[in-house]
N, C-alpha and C positions, 0 to 999 in steps of 0.2 A: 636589829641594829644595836650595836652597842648604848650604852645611857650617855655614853659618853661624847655620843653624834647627836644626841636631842638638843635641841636648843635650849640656852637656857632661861624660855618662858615661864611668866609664872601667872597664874590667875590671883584676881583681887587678895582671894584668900591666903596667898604665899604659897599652895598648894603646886609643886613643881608638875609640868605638864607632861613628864613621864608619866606620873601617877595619877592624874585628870585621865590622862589615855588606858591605863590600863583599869580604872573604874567604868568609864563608858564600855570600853570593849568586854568585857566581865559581866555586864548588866545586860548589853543585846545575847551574849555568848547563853547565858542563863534564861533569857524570856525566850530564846530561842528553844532549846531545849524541851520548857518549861511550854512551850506552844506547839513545838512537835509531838510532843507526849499526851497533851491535855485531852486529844480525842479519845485517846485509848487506856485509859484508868481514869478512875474515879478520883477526884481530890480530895485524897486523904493526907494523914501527918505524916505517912508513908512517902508520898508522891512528892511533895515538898522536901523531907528531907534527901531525898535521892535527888533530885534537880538541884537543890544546894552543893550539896555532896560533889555530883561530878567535876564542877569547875572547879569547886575547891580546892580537890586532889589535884586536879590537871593544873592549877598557877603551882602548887607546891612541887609538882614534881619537873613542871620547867624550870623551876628557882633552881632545884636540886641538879638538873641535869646542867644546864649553865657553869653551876658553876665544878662540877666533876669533866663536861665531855667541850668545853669552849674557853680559849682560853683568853678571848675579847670580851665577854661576861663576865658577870661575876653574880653570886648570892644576896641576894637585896630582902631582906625582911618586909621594908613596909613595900615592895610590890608586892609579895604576899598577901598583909594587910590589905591592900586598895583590891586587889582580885576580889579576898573577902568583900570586901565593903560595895563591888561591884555585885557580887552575886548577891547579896543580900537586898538590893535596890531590885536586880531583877526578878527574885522573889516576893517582891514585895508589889512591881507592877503585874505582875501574876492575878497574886490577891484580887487588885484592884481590876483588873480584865473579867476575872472568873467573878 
């Protein structure tokens, strides 16, 4: 959906709720991953950065295609950012699982 269909909600923190959504979904996207995996390798520095890794690439290279193959999208840096900040949260509930 375009950003431009989002409502425009904001949480206490002024935090626009496009980017509230795309942290949540970034965080389950990644402890998922991160939970599919866990049985079959051991947790190393290795394993962690690969589970970071995938989502990371995959917000970057939605940003990128949006704004190259759509032309109701467009290139947004901090939903970059918030994916980041999402997959890092669900690296971090990892941690705290394992």
């Amino acid at each position: 959906m375009p950003s431009s269909n989002v409502p425009g909600i904001s949480i206490d923190l002024g935090i626009p709720l496009d980017k509230v959504a795309h942290i949540l979904l970034y965080t389950i996207y990644t402890f998922l991953i991160g939970s599919y995996l866990s049985d079959k390798q051991v947790k190393s520095y290795q394993y962690y950065v690969f589970i970071l890794g995938v989502p990371i690439f995959y917000g970057i290279l939605m940003e990128v295609m949006q704004y190259y193959l759509s032309p109701s999208r467009s290139f947004d840096m901090l939903d970059i950012i918030a994916n980041i900040i999402g997959s890092l949260v669900g690296v971090l509930l990892l941690k705290v699982k394992h």
